[in-house]
C-alpha positions in Angstrom: -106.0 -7.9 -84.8 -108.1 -10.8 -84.0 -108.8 -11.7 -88.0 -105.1 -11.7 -88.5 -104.4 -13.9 -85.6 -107.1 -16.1 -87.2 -105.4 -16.3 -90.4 -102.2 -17.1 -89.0 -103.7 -20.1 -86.6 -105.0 -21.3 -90.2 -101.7 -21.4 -91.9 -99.8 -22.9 -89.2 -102.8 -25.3 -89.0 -102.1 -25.5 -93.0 -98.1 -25.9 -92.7 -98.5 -28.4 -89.3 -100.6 -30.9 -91.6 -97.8 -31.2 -94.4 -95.2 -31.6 -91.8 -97.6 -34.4 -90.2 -98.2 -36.2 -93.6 -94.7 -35.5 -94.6 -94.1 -37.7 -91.1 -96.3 -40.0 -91.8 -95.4 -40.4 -95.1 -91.7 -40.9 -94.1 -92.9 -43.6 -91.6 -94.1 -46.2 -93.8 -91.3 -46.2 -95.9 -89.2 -46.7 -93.5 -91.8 -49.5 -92.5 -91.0 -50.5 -96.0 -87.4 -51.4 -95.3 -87.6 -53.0 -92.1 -89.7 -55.1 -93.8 -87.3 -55.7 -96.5 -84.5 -56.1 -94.3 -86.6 -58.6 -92.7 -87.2 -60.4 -96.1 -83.2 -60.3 -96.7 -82.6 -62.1 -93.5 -84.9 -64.8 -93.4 -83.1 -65.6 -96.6 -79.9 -65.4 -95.9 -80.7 -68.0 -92.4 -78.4 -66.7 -90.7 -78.6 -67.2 -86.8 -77.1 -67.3 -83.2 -76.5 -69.2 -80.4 -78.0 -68.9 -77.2 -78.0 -71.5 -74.1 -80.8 -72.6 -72.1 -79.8 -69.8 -69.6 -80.3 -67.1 -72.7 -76.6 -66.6 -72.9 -74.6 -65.8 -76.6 -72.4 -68.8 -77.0 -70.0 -69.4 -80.0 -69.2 -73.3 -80.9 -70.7 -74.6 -77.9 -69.3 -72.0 -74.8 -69.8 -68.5 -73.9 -66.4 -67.7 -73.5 -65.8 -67.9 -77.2 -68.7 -65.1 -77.1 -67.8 -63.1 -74.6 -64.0 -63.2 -76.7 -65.8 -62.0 -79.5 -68.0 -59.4 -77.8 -64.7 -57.9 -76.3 -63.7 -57.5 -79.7 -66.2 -55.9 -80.9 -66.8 -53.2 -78.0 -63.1 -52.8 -77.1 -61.1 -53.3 -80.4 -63.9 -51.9 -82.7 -65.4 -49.4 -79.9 -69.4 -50.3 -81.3 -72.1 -49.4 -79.1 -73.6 -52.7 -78.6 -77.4 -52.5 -78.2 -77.7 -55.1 -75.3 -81.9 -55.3 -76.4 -81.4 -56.1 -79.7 -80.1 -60.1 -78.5 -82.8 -62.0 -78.2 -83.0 -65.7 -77.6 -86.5 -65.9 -78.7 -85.3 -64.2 -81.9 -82.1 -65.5 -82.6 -82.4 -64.4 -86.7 -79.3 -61.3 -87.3 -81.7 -59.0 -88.4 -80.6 -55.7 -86.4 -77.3 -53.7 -86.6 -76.0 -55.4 -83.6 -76.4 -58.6 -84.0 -75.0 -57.9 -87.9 -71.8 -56.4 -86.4 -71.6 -59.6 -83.7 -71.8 -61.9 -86.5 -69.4 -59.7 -88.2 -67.0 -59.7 -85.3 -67.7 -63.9 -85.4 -66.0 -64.4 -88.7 -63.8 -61.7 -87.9 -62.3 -63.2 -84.9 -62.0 -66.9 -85.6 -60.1 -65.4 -88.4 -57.7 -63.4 -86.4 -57.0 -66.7 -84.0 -56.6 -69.3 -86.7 -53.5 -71.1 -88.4 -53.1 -71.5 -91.9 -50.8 -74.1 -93.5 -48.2 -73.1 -96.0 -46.1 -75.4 -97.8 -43.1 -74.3 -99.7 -41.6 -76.6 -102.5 -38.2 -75.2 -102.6 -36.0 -73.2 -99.8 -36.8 -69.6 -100.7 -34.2 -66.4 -99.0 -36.1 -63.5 -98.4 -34.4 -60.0 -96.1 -31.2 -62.2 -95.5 -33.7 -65.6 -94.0 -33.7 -68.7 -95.1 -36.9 -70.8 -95.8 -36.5 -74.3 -96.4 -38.5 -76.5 -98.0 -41.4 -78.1 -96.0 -44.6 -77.3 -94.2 -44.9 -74.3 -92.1 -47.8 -73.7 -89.7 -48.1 -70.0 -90.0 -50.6 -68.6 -87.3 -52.7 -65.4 -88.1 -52.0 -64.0 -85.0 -54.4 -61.2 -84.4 -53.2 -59.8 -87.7 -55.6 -58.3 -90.2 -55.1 -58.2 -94.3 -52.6 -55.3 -94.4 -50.5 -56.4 -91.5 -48.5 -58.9 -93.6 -46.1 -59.1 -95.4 -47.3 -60.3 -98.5 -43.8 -60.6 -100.2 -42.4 -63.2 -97.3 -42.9 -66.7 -98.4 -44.6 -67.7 -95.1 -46.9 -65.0 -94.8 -47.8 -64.0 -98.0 -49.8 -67.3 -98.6 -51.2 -67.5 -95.1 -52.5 -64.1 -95.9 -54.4 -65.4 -99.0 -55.8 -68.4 -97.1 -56.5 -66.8 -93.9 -58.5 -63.7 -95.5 -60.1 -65.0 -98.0 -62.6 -63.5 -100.7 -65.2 -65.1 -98.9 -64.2 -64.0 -95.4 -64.4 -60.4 -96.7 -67.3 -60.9 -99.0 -69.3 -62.1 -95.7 -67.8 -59.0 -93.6 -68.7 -56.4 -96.4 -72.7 -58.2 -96.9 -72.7 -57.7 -93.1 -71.7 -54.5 -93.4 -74.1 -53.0 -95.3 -76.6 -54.9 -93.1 -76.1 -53.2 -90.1 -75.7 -49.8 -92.5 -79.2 -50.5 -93.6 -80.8 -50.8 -89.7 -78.9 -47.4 -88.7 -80.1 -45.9 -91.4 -83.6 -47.1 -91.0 -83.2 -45.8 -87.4 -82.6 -42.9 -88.6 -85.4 -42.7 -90.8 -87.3 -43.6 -88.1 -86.3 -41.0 -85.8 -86.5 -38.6 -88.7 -89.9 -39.4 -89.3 -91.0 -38.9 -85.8 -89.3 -35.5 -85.7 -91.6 -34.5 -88.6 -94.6 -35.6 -87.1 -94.0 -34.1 -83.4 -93.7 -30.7 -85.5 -96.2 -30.8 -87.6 -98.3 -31.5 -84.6 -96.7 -29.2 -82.3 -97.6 -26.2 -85.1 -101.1 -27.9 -86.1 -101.8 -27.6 -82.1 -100.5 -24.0 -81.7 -102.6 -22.6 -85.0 -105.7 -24.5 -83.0 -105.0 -22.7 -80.2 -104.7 -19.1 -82.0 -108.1 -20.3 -84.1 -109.8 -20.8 -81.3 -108.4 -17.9 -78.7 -109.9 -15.7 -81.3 -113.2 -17.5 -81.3 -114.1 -17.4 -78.0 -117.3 -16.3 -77.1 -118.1 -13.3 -74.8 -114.8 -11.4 -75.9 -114.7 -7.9 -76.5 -113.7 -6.2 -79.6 -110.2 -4.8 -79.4 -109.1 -1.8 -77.1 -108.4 1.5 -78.6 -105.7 3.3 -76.8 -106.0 7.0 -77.2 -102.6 8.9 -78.6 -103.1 11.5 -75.7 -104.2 11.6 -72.4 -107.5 13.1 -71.9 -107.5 16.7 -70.4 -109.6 15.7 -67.7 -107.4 13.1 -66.4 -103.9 15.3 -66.1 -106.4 17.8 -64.3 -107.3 15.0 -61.7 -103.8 14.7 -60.8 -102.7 18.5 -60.8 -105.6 18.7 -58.0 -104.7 15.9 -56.1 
């Protein structure tokens, strides 16, 4: 019994060490990325604002922030990472401060007022558009909440959500994608480690129950009870 409890502590001593490297393995590639997310960001230059007190602002106040923190936790429900702003570090290089600076362009976008200018009066639905300029605000209204055939709102579509507005948003996008999933690959590669340790340390333990010194060999138990003994007891 013990040589088999032996050979078992050695293969889960065997299988613990591939989990571990498998772990470890997984670790510095996800090192990897960080680092190239890291790379990606310091290109791209792309920062925010704090004030002397450490507070987000946006254009100069922190209420513009705080408008466009509310729309990111209340509108867009994200679970904001409080940790991940820091004023020393004010480079978007974490999926928080991606979605923030996602949520910027987003909002000032949203609250804007776009200028259309029709050369001719135009009837649309039974309304008359004259000619003339038109100040067409955005009104909290995203791409598919216009009316892209009305003469007012089509254009003010166009030049309120731009290519570049949504070419910013989707780059953004996959930046905070990348840090989850580099989270993820972090957390992944901690969960190999823990059990490739966790099996490495119970094998040890089997390996070296069987080892110790001083132990007997193993009890036989007799199929029957000796004579002797259920004579004992029919006298006492």
């Amino acid at each position: 019994m013990r040589k088999r409890l032996t050979a078992l502590g050695y293969a889960l001593l065997a299988i613990g060490m591939i989990f571990a490297v498998v772990g470890g393995v997984a670790y510095f590639k996800v090192q990897d990325g960080y680092d190239s997310l890291q790379a990606f960001s310091e290109k791209q230059n792309v920062t925010l604002t704090y004030n002397e007190d450490g507070q987000l602002t946006d254009r100069g106040t922190t209420e513009g922030a705080q408008a466009i923190m509310a729309l990111l936790t209340e509108d867009w429900k994200y679970p904001v990472v409080q940790s991940d702003f820091d004023p020393n570090d004010p480079l978007v290089n974490t999926g928080t401060e991606y979605m923030y600076q996602m949520a910027t362009i987003a909002y000032h976008t949203l609250h804007g007022t776009q200028i259309v200018t029709l050369d001719k009066d135009v009837e649309y639905n039974g309304q008359l558009f004259t000619a003339g300029t038109y100040e067409v605000p955005v009104d909290g209204r995203y791409w598919t909440d216009f009316d892209r055939l009305n003469p007012l709102e089509g254009p003010a579509r166009e030049q309120a959500w731009t290519g570049t507005a949504h070419g910013l948003i989707a780059e953004l996008g996959v930046g905070t994608v990348t840090h989850s999933t580099l989270q993820m690959g972090l957390g992944l590669a901690g969960l190999f480690a823990g059990l490739g340790l966790t099996i490495m340390l119970t094998g040890g333990g089997l390996v070296w129950a069987c080892r110790t010194k001083g132990q007997t060999d193993d009890i036989v138990i007799p199929d029957t009870v000796p004579v002797e003994f259920l004579e004992t007891k029919a006298m006492a």
